[in-house]
C-alpha positions as a Markdown table, in Angstrom:
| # | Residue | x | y | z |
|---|---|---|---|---|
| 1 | Unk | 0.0 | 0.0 | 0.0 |
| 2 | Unk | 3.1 | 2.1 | 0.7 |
| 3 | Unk | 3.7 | 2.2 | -2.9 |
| 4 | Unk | 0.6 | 2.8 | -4.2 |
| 5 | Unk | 0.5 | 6.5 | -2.1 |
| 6 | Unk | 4.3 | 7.1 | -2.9 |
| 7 | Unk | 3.3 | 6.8 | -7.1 |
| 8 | Unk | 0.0 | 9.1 | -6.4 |
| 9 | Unk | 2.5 | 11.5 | -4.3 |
| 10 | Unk | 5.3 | 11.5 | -7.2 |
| 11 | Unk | 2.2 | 11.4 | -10.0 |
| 12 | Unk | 0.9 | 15.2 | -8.5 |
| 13 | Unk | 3.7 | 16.6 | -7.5 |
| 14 | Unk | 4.9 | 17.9 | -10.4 |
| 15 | Unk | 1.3 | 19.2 | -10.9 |
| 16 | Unk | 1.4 | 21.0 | -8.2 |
| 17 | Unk | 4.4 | 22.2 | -8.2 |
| 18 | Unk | 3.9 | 24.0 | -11.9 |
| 19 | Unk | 0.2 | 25.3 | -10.5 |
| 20 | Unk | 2.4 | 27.5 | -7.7 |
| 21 | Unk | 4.9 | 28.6 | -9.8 |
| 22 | Unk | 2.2 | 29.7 | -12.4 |
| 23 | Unk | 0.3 | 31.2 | -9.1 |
| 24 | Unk | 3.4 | 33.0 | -8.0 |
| 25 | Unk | 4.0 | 34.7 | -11.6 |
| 26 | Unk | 0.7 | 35.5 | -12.4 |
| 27 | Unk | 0.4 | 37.3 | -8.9 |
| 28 | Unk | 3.8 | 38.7 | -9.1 |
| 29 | Unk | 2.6 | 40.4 | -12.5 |
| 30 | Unk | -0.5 | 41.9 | -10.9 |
| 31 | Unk | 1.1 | 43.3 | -8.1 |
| 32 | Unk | 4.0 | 44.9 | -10.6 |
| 33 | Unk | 1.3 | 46.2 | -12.6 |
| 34 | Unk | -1.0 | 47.7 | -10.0 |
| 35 | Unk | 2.3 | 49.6 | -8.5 |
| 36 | Unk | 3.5 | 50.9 | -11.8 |
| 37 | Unk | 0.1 | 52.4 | -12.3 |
| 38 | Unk | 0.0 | 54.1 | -9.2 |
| 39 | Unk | 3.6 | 55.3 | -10.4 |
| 40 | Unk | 2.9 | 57.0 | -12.9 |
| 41 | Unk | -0.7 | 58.6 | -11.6 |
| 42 | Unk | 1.4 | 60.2 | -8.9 |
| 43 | Unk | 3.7 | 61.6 | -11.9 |
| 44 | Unk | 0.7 | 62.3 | -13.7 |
| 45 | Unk | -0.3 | 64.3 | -10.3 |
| 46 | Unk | 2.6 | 66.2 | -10.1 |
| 47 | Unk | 3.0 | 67.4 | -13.4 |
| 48 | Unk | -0.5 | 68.3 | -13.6 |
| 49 | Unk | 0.1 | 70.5 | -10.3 |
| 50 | Unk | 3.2 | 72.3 | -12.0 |
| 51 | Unk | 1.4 | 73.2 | -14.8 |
| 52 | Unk | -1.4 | 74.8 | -12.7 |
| 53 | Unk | -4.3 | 71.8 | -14.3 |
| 54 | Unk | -6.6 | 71.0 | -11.7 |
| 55 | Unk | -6.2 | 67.3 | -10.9 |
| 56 | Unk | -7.8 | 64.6 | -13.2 |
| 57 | Unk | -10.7 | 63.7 | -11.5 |
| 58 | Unk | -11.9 | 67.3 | -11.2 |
| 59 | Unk | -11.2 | 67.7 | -15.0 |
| 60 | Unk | -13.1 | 64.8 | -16.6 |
């Protein structure tokens, strides 16, 4: 019976082991892309407030 669980272990395992590395990059993508566009809205910000533009919610 030892066997049996061992080859069901070894069968999933690489299964597995491809699901979190596919989980890890695909949230390691979300998380770049939410910071980068919170980058560049705060350059957005600031570049708006040097040329005197009122800020983009206020101008849509």
């Amino acid at each position: 019976m030892d066997e049996y669980w061992l080859a069901v272990v070894w069968s999933l395992l690489p299964t597995v082991v491809i699901c979190v590395i596919f989980w890890y990059v695909l949230r390691s993508i979300l998380r770049f892309d939410r910071t980068e566009r919170r980058a560049y809205a705060r350059i957005e910000a600031e570049e708006r407030a040097k040329r005197g533009l009122p800020p983009r919610d206020a101008a849509e």
